[in-house]
N, C-alpha and C positions, 0 to 999 in steps of 0.2 A: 583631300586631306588624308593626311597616313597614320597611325597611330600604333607603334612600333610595326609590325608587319603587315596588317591590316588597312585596304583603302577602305575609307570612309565616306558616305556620301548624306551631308545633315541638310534639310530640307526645313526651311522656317516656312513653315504652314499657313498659320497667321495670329494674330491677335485678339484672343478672346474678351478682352477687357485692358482698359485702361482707365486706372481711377488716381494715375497721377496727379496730384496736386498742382496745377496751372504754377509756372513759375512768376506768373505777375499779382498773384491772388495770396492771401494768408491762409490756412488751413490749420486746422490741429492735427489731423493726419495726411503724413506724406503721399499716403496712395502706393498702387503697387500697380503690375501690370502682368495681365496671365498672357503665356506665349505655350500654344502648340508646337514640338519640333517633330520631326521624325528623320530614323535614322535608320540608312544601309548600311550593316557594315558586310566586307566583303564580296557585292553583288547579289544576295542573296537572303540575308535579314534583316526583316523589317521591322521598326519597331517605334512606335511616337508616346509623346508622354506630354503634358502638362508641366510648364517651370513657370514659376514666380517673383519676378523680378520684385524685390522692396518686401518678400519674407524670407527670413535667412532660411529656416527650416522648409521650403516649399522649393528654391533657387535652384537646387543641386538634386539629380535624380540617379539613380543607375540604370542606364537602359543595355540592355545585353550585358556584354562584358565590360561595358565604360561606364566612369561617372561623368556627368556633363553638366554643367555648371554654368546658367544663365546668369554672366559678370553684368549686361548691361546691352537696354532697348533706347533709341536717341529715335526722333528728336523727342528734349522734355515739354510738355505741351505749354499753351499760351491761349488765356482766356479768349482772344480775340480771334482766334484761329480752330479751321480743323485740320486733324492729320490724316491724310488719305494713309487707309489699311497698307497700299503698298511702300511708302516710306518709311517703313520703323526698320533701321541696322540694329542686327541681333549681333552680340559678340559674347560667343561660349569660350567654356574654358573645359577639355576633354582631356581626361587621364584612364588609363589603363587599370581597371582594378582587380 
């Protein structure tokens, strides 16, 4: 990925928590989910961070020169089920700051 002249390389690490709310189940709270990323930009810098999918103020970080913004971890869980670590699609959302 590029980001104006910058190649990028984001590494989803893994998932340190998931306390989403089972979507077959009732809850009072939604739950959130903590994701590990880390990020090259360049070849050269490294740099990982903690985002929080389900708190606004936690979602969005600035790691070096970018803000990166954890839009959205799938799948949403289901009481009857578990989700293997390696199945969860991260989709950020990376701007220039």
């Amino acid at each position: 990925m590029s980001v104006g002249s910058t190649d990028l390389q984001f590494t989803f690490f893994e998932v340190s928590e998931d306390s989403h709310c089972p979507s077959d189940v009732v809850c009072i709270w939604a739950g959130q989910i903590v994701v590990v990323v880390v990020l090259e930009a360049g070849g050269d810098d490294l740099y990982s961070e903690i985002l929080i999918v389900g708190n606004a103020e936690e979602s969005s970080k600035k790691i070096g020169d970018y803000t990166v913004e954890a839009v959205d971890v799938e799948p949403y869980p289901v009481s009857t089920r578990t989700i293997d670590p390696t199945n969860y699609p991260l989709t950020l959302k990376v701007s220039e700051t």
